[in-house]
N, CA, C and O atoms as CSV, one atom per row, in Angstrom:
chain,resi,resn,atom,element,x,y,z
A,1,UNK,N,N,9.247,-9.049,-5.988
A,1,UNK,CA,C,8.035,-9.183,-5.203
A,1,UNK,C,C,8.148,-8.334,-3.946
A,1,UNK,O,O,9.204,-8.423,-3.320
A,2,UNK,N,N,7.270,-7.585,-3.531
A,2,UNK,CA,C,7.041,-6.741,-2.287
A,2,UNK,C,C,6.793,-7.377,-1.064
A,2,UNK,O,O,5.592,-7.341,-0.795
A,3,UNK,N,N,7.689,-8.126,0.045
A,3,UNK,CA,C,7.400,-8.621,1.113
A,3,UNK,C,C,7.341,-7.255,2.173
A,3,UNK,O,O,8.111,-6.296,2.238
A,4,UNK,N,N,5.956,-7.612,3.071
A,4,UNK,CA,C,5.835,-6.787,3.711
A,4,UNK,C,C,6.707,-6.943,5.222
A,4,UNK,O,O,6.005,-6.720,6.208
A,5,UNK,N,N,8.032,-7.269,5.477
A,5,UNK,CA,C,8.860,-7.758,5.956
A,5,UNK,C,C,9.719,-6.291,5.798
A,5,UNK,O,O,10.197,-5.633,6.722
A,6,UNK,N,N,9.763,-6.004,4.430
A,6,UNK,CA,C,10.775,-4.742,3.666
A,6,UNK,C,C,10.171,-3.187,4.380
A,6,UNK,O,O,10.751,-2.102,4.341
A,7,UNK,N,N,8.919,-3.481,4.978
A,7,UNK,CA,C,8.363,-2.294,4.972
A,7,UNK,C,C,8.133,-1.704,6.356
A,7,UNK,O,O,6.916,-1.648,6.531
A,8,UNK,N,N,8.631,-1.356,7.150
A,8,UNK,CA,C,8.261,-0.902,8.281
A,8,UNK,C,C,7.451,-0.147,9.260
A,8,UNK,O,O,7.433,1.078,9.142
A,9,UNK,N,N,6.633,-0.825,10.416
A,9,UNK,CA,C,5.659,0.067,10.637
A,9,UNK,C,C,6.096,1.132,11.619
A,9,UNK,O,O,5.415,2.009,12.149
A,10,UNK,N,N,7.675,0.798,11.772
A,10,UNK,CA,C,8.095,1.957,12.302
A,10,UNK,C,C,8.806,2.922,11.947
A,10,UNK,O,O,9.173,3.793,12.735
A,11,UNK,N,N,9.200,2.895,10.284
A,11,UNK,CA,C,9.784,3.345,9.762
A,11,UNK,C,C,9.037,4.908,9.140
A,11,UNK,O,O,7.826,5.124,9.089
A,12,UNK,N,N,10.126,5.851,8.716
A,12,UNK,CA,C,9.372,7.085,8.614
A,12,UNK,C,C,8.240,7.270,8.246
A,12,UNK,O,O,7.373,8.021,8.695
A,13,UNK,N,N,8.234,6.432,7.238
A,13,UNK,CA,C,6.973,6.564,6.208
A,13,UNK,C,C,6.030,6.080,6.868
A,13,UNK,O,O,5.058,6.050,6.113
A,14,UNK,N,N,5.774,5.696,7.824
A,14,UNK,CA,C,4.655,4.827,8.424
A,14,UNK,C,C,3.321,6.080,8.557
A,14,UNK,O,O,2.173,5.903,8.149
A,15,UNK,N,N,3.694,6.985,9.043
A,15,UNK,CA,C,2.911,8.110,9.304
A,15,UNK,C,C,1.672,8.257,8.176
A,15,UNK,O,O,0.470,8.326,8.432
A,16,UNK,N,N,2.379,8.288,6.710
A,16,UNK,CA,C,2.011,8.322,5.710
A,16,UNK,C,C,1.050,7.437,5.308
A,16,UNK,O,O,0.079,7.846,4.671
A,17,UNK,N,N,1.206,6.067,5.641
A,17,UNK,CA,C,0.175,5.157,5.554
A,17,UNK,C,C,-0.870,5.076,6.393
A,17,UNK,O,O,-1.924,4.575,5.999
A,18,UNK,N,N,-0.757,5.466,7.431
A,18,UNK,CA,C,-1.896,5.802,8.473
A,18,UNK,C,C,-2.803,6.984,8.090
A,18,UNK,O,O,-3.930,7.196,8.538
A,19,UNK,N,N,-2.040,7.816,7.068
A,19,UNK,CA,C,-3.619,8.634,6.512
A,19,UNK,C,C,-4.346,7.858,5.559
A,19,UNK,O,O,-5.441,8.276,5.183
A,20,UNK,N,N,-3.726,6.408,4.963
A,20,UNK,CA,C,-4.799,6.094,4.054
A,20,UNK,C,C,-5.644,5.362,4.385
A,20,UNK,O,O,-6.463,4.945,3.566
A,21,UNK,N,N,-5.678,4.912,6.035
A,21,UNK,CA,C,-6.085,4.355,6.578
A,21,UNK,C,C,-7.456,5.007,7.081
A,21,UNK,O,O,-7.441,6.236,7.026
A,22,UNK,N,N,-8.470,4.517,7.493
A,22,UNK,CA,C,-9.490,5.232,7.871
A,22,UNK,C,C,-9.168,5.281,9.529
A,22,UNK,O,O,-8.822,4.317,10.212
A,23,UNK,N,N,-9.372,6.641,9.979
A,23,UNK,CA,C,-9.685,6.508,11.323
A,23,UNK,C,C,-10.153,7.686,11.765
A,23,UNK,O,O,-9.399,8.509,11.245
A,24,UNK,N,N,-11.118,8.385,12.555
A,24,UNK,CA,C,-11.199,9.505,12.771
A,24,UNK,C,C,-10.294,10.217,13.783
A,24,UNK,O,O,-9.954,11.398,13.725
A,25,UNK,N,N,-9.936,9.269,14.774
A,25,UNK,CA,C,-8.903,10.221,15.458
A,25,UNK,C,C,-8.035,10.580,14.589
A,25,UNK,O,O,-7.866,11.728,15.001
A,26,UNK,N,N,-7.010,10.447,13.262
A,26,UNK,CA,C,-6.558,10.561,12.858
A,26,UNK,C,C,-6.443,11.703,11.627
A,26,UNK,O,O,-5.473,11.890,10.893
A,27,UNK,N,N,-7.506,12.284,11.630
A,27,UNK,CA,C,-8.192,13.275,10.759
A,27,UNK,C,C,-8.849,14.734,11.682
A,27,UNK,O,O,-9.461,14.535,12.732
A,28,UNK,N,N,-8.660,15.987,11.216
A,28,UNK,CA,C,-7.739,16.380,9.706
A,28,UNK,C,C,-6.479,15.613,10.348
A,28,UNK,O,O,-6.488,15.078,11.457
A,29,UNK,N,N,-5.004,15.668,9.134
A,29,UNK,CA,C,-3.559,15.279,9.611
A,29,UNK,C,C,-3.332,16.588,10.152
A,29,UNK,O,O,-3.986,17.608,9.938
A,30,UNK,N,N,-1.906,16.368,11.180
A,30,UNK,CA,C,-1.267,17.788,11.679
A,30,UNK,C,C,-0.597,18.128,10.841
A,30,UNK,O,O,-0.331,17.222,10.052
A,31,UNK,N,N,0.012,19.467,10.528
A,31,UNK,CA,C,0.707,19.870,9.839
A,31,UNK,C,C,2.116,19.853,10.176
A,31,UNK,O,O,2.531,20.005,11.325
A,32,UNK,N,N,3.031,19.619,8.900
A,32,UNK,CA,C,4.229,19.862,9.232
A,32,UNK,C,C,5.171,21.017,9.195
A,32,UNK,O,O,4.864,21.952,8.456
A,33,UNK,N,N,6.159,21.080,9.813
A,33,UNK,CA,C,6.834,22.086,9.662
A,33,UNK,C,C,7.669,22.209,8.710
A,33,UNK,O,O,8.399,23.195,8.605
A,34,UNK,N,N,7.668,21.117,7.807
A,34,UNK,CA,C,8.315,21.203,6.666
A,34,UNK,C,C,7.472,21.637,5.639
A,34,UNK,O,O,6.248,21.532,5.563
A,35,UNK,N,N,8.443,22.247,4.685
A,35,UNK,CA,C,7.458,22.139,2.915
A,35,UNK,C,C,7.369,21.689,2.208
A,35,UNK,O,O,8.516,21.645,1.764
A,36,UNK,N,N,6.432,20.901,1.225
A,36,UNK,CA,C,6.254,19.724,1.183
A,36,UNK,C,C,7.295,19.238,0.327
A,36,UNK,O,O,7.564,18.037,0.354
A,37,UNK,N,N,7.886,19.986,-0.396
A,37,UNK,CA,C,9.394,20.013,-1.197
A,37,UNK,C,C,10.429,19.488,-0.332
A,37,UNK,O,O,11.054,18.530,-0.787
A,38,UNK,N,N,10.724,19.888,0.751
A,38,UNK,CA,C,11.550,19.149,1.736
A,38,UNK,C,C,11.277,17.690,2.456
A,38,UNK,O,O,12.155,16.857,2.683
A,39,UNK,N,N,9.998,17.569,2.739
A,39,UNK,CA,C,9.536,16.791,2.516
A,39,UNK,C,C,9.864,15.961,1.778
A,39,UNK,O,O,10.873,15.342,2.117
A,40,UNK,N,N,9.305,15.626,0.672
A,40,UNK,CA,C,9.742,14.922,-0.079
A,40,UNK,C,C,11.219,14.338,-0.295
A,40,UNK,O,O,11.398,13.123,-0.386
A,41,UNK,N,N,12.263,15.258,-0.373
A,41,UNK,CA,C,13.385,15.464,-0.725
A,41,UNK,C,C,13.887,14.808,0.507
A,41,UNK,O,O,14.687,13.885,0.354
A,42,UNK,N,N,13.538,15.146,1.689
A,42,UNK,CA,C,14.107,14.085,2.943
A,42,UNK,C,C,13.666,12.476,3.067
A,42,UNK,O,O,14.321,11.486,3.392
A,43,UNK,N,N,12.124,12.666,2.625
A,43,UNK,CA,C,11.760,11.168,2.266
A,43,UNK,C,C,12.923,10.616,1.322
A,43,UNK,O,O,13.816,10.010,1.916
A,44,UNK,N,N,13.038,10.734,-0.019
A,44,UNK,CA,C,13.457,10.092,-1.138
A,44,UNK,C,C,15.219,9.985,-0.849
A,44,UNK,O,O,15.809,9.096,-1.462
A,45,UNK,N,N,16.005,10.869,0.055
A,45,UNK,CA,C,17.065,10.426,0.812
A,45,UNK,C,C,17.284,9.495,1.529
A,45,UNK,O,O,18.277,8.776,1.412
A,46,UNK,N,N,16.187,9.320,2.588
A,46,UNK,CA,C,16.249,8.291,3.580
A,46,UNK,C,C,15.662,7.285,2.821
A,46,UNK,O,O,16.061,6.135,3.004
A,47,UNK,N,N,14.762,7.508,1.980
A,47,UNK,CA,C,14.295,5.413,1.560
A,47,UNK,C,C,14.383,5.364,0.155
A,47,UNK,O,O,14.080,4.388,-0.529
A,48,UNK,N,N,14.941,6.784,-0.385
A,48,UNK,CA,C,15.406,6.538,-1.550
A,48,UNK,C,C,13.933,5.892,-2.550
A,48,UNK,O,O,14.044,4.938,-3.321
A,49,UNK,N,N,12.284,6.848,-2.251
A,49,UNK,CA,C,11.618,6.647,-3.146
A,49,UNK,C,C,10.768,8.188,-2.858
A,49,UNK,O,O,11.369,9.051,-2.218
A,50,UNK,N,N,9.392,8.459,-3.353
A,50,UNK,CA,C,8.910,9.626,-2.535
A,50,UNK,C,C,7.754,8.765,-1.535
A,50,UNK,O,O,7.573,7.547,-1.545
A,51,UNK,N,N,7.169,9.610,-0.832
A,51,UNK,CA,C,6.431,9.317,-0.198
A,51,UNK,C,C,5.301,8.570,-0.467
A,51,UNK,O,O,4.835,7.637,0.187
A,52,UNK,N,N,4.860,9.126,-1.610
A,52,UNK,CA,C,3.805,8.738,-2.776
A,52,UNK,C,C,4.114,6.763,-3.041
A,52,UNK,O,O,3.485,5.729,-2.816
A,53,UNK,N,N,4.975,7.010,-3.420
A,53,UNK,CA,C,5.638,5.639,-3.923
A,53,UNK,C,C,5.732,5.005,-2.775
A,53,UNK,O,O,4.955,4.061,-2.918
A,54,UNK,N,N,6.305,4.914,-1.481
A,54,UNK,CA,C,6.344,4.338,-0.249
A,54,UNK,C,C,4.842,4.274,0.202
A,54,UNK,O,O,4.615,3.323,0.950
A,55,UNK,N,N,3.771,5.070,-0.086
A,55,UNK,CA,C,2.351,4.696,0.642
A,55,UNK,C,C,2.069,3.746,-0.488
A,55,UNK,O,O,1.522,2.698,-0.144
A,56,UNK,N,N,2.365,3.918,-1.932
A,56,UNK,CA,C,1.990,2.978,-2.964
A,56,UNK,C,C,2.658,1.274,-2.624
A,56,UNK,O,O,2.042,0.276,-2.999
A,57,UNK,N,N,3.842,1.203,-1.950
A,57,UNK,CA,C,4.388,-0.092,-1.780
A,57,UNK,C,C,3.640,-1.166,-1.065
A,57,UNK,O,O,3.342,-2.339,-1.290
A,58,UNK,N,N,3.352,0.209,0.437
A,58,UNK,CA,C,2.638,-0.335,1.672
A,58,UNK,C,C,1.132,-1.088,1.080
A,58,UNK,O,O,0.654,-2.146,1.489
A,59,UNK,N,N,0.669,-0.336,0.182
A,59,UNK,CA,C,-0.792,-0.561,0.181
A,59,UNK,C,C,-0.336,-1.897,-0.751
A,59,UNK,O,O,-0.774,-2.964,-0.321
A,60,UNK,N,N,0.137,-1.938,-1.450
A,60,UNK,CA,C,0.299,-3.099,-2.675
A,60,UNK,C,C,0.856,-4.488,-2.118
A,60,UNK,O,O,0.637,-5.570,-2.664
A,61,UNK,N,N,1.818,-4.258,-0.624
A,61,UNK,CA,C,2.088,-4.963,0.671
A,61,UNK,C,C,0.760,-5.823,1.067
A,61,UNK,O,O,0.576,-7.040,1.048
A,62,UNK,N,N,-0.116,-4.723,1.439
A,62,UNK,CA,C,-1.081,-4.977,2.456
A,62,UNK,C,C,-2.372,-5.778,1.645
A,62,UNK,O,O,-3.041,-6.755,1.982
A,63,UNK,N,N,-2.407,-4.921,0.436
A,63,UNK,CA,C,-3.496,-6.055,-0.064
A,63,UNK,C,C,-2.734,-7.527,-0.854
A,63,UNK,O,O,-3.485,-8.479,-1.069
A,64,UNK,N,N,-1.032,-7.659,-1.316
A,64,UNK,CA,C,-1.251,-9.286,-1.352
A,64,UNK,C,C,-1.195,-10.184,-0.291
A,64,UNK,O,O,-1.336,-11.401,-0.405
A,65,UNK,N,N,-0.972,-9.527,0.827
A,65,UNK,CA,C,-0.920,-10.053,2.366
A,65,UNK,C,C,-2.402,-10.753,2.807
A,65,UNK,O,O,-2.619,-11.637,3.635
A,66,UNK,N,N,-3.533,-9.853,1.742
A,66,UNK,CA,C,-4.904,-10.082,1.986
A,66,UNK,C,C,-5.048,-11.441,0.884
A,66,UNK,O,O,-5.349,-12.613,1.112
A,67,UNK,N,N,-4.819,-10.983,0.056
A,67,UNK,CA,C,-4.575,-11.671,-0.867
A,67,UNK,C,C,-4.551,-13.398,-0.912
A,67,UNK,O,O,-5.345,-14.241,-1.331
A,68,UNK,N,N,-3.340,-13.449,-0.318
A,68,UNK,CA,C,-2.814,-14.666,0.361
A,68,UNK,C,C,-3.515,-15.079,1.489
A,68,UNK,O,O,-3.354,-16.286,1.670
A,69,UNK,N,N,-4.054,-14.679,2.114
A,69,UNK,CA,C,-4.405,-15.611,3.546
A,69,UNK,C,C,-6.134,-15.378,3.073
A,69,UNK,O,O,-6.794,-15.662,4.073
A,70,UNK,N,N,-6.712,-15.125,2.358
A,70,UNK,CA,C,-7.808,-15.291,1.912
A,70,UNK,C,C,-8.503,-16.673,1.694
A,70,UNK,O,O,-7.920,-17.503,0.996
A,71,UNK,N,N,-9.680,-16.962,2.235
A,71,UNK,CA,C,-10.261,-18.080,1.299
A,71,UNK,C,C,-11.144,-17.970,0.086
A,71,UNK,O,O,-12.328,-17.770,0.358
A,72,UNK,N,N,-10.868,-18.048,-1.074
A,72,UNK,CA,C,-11.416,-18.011,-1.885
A,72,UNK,C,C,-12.587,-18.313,-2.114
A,72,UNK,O,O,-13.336,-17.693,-2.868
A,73,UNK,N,N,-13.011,-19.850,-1.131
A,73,UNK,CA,C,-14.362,-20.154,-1.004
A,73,UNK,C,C,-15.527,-19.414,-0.136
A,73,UNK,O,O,-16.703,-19.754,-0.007
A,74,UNK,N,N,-14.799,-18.231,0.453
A,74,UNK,CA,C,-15.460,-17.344,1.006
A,74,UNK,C,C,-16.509,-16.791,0.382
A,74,UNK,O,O,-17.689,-16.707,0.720
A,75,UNK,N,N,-15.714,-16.283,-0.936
A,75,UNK,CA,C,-17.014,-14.924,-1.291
A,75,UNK,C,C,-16.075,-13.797,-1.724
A,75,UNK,O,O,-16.630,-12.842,-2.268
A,76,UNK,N,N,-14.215,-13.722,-1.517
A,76,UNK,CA,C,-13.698,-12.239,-0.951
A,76,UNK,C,C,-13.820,-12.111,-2.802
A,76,UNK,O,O,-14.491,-12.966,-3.380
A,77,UNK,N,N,-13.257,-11.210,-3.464
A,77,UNK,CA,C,-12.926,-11.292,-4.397
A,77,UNK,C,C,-11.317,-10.470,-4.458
A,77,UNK,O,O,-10.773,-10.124,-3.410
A,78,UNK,N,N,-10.745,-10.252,-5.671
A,78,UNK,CA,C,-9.568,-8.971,-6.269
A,78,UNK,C,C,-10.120,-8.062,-5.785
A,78,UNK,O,O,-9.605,-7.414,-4.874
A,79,UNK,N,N,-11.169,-7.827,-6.226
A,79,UNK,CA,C,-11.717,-6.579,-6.571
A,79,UNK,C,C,-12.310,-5.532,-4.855
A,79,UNK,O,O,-12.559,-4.352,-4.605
A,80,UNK,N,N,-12.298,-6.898,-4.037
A,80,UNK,CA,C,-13.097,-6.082,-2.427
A,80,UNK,C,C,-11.694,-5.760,-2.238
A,80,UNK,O,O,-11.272,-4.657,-2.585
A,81,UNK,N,N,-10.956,-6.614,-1.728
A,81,UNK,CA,C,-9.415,-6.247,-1.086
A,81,UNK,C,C,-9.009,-5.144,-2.407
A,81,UNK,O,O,-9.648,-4.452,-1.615
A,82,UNK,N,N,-8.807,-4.723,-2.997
A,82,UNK,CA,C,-8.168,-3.941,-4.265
A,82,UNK,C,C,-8.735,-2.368,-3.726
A,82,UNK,O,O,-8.080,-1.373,-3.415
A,83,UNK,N,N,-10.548,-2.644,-3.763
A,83,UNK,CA,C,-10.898,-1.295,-3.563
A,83,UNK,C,C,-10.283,-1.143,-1.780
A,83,UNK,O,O,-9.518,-0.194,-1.605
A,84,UNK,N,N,-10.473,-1.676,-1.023
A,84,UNK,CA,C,-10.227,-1.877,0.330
A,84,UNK,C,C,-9.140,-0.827,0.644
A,84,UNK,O,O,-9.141,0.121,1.429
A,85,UNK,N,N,-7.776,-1.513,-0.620
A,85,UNK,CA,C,-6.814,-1.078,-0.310
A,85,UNK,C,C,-6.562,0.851,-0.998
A,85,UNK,O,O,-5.707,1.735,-0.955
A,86,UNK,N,N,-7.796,0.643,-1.509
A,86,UNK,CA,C,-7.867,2.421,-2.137
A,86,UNK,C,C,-7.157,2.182,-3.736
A,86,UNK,O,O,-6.831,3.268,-4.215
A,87,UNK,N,N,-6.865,1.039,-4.618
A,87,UNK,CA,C,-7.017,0.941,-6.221
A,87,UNK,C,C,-8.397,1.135,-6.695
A,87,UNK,O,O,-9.207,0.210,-6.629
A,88,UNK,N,N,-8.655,2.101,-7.091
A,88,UNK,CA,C,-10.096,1.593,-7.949
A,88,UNK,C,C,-9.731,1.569,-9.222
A,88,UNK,O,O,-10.737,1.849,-9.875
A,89,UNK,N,N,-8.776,1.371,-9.965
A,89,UNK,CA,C,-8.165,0.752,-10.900
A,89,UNK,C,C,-8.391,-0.362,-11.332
A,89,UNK,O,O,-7.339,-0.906,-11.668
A,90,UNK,N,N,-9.253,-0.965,-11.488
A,90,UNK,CA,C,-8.749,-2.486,-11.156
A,90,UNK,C,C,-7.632,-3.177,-12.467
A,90,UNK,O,O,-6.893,-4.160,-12.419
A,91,UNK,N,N,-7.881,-2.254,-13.509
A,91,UNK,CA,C,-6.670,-2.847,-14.442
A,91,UNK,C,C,-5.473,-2.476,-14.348
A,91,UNK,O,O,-4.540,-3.148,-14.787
A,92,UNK,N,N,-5.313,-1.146,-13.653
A,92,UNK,CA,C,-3.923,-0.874,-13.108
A,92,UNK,C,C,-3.316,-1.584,-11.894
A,92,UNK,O,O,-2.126,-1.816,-11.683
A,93,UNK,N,N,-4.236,-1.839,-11.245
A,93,UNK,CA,C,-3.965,-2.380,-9.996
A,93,UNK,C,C,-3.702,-4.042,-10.540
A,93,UNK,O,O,-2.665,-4.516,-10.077
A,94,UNK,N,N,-4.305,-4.756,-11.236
A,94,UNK,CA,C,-3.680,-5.717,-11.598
A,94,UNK,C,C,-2.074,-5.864,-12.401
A,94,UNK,O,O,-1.273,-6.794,-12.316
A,95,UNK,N,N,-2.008,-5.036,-12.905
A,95,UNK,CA,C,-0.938,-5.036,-14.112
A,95,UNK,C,C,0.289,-4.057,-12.687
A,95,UNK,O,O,1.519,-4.008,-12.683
A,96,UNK,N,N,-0.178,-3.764,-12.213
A,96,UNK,CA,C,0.871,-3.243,-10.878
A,96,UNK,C,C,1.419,-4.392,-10.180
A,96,UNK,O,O,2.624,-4.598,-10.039
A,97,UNK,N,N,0.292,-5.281,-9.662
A,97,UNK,CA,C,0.571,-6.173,-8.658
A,97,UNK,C,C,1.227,-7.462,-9.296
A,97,UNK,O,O,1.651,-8.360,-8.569
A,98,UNK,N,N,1.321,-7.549,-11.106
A,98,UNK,CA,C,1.807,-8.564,-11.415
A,98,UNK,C,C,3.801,-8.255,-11.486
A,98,UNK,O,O,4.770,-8.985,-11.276
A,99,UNK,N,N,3.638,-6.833,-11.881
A,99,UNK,CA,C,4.718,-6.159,-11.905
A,99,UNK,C,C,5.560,-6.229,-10.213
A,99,UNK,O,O,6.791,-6.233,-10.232
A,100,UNK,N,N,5.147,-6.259,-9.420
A,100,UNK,CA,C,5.660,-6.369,-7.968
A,100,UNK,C,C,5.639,-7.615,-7.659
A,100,UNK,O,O,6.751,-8.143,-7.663
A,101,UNK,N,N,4.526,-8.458,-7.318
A,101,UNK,CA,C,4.462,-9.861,-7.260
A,101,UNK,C,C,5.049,-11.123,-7.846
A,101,UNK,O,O,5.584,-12.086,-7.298
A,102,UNK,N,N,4.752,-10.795,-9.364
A,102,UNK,CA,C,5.556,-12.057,-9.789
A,102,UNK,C,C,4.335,-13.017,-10.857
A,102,UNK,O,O,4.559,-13.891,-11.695
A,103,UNK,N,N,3.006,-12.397,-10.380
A,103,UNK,CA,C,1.651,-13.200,-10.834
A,103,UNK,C,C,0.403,-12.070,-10.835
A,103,UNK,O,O,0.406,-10.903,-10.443
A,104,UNK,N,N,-0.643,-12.870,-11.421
A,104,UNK,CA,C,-1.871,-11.916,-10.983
A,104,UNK,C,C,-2.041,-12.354,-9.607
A,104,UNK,O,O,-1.730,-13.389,-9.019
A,105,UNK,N,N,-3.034,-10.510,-9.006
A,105,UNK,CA,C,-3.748,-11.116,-8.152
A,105,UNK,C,C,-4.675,-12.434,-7.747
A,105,UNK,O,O,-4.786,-13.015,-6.667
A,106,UNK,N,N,-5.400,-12.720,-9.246
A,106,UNK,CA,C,-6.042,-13.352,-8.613
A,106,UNK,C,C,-5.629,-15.419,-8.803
A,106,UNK,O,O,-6.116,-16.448,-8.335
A,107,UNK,N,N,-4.688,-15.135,-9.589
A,107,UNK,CA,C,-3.839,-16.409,-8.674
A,107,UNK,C,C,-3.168,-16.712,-7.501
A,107,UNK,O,O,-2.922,-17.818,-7.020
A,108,UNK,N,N,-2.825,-15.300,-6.985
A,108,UNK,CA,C,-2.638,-15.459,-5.305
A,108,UNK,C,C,-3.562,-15.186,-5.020
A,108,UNK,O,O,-3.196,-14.137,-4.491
A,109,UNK,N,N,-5.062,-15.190,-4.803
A,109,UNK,CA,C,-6.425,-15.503,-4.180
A,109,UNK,C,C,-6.500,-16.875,-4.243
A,109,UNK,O,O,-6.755,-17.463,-3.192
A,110,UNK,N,N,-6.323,-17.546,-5.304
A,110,UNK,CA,C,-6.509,-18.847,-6.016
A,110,UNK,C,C,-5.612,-20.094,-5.034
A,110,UNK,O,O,-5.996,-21.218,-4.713
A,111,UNK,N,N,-4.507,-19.508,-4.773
A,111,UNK,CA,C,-3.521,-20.536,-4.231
A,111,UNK,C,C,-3.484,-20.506,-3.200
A,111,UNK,O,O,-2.739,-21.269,-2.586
């Protein structure tokens, strides 16, 4: 299961998740002085995944975090927090989050 405890918002990768984030100060990104080959290759040293995969953790973090503190009797559904989090998958994104989690999403909405 992915506790967002594991994931740091100060950790390298953090940068990375802040582009999937909406914000306009934050847009275009700056460029780096690396290429994106090094890049990578320095990511997957230090956290030992790529970058790709580390923004994939965060987001899969962030929406069972939503997940969980949700009221169900609200109105939210899988599917708002899912797209929210940038899955428009929704069958991948389920069969992901059972694979990390432990359950479906939408039994952690449920509970």
């Amino acid at each position: 299961m992915i506790e967002t405890s594991d994931i740091s918002i100060n950790s390298p990768g953090a940068s990375l998740v802040a582009l999937h984030e909406p914000s306009p100060d934050r847009w275009p990104p700056r460029r780096s002085p690396l290429s994106p080959r090094a890049l990578q290759e320095g990511f997957r040293k230090h956290m030992d995944m790529t970058p790709t995969e580390y923004v994939r953790r965060v987001r899969m973090a962030r929406a069972h975090d939503m997940l969980a503190q949700a009221d169900p009797q609200s109105g939210v559904s899988v599917a708002q927090i899912a797209y929210q989090w940038g899955f428009t998958n929704l069958g991948g994104f389920a069969r992901d989050y059972r694979r990390h989690c432990g359950q479906l999403p939408s039994t952690t909405l449920r509970t």
